[in-house]
N, C-alpha and C positions, 0 to 999 in steps of 0.2 A: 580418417575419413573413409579410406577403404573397406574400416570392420564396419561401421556405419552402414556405408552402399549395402553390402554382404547382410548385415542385418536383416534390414529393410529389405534384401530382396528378399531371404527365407522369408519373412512375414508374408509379403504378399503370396508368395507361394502355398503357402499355409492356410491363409483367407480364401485364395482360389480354387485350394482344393476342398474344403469346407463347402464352398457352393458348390463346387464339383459333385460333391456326394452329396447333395440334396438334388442336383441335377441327376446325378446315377439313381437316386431313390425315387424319386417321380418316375423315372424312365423306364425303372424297373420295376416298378409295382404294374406300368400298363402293361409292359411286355409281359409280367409273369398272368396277369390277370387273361393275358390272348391265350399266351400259348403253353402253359404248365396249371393252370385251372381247372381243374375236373369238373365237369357242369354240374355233376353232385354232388359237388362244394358252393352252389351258387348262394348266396343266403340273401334274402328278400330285403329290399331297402327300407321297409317299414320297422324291420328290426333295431332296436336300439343299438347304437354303437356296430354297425353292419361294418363297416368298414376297417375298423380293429380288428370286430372279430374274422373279417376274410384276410386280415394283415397275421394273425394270430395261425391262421389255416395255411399259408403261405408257408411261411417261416417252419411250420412243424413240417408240413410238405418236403421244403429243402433238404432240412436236419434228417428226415428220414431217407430223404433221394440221397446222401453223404455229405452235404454241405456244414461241416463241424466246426466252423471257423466262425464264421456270423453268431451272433448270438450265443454264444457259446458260453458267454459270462453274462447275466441280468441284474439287474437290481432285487431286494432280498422283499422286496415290498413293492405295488406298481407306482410308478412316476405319477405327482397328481398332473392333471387336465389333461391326460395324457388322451392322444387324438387318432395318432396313428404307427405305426411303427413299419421300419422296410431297412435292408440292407442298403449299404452304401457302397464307398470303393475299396478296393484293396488296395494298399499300398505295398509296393515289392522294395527294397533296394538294388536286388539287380535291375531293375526297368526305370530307374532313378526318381522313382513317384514315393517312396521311403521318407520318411518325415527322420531327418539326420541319418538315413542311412542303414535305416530296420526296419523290418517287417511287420506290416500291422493291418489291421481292420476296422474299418468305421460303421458304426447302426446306427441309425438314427429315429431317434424319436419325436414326432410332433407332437406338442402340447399347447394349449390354453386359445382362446378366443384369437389371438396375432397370429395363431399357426407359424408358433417359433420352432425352430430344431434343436435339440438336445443330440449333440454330434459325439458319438464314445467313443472312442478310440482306444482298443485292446491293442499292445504289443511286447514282443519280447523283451526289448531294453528301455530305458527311458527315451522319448524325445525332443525332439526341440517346437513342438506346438505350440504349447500356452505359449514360451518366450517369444515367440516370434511373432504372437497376437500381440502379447502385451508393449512389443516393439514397435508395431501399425500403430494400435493405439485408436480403431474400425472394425466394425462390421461384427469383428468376433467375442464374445466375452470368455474369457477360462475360469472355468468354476472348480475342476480340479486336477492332480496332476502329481499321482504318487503313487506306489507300490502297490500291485494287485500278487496274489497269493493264489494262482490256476497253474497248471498245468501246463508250461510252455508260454504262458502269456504273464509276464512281472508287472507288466504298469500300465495304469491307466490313467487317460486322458479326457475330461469330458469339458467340451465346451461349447456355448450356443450362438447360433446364426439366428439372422430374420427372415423373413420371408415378401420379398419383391418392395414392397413398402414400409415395412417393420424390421425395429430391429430391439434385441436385448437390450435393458437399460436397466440399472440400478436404482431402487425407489418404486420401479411399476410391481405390484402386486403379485401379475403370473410369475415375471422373472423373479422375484426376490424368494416367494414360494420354490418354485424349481431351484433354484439355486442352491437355498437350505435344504432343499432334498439330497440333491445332487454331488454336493460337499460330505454329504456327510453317510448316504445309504450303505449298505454291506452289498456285496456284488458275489453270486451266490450262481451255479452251475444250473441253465435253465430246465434242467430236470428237477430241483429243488425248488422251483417258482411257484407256488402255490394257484398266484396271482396270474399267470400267466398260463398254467392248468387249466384254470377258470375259462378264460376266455377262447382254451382250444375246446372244452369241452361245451361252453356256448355256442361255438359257432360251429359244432359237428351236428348241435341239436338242431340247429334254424337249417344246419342246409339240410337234413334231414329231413324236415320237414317241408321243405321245395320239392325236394326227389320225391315223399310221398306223393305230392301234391299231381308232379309230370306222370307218376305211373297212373294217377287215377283220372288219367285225362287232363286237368284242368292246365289252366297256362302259366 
């Protein structure tokens, strides 16, 4: 009865942190949008997919300010209905927020029409994620959960949340799409992302063309 309780409480911990880092990615995309935005990074909301592409802008931003831990593994192809993308929490094991007690990193991707998350989790050793979803038996689905091949980082974890009224379900279309993505993509060092070039190099051209826009007056 006691490995039970224990069970069940990791689970929940694991669930909460999950919306944790969808709360740290909301949070974090407004703060970085105040206060780490270069206004000649603005890109104009008529632009398709503006907000990827200044999620896109963001993230290359960090990675160039030293931030090497985030995104530092991608998928080798982009996630389909993929919506939005932002750093999530770190988890430490000295600070006891460590998913069994190792250090790791969550990004998170929103994808498809439900603006679900696609929650990754890069870390050194395996952890006890998925089991502790698959214990709740709520909220979270585990789609994967085995050995990554990086540079300080051996395993990976990715699994998805909903969003305030939605949640991952087997059967629906977006989910079962991401999911067969998800299980199965190659995770690839995001200086190798093709896909993810693309869309820094979109969204250098739109704000570009905002900054023309300020020098020559207009608004």
């Amino acid at each position: 009865m006691r490995r039970k309780r224990g069970a069940l409480a990791a689970a929940a911990v694991v669930i909460v942190g999950g919306l944790v880092a969808v709360a740290v990615l909301s949070g974090r995309v407004s703060h970085q949008a105040a206060a780490s935005q270069p206004s000649d990074l603005t890109i104009d909301a008529s632009v398709p997919e503006h907000k990827l592409l200044q999620d896109a802008l963001r993230i290359d931003m960090d990675r160039q300010s030293g931030e090497s831990r985030h995104f530092a593994m991608v998928p080798a192809s982009r996630p389909p209905d993929l919506l939005r993308m932002g750093s999530g929490s770190n988890r430490t094991a000295s600070d006891g927020t460590g998913s069994d007690g190792t250090d790791s990193v969550v990004d998170s991707y929103q994808f498809g029409e439900q603006w679900l998350h696609a929650l990754v989790e890069l870390s050194e050793q395996p952890t006890e994620t998925c089991a502790s979803i698959r214990a709740e038996q709520s909220l979270g689905m585990c789609v994967r959960d085995g050995d990554l091949d990086a540079p300080a980082l051996r395993h990976l974890t990715v699994y998805f949340t909903g969003n305030v009224s939605t949640t991952p379900r087997a059967g629906d279309p977006e989910t079962d799409r991401a999911q067969k993505f998800w299980s199965e993509t190659d995770m690839v060092p995001i200086t190798e992302a093709a896909w993810f070039a693309d869309l820094v190099a979109r969204g250098k051209a739109a704000a570009d063309l905002v900054a023309r826009g300020k020098a020559a007056g207009h608004p």
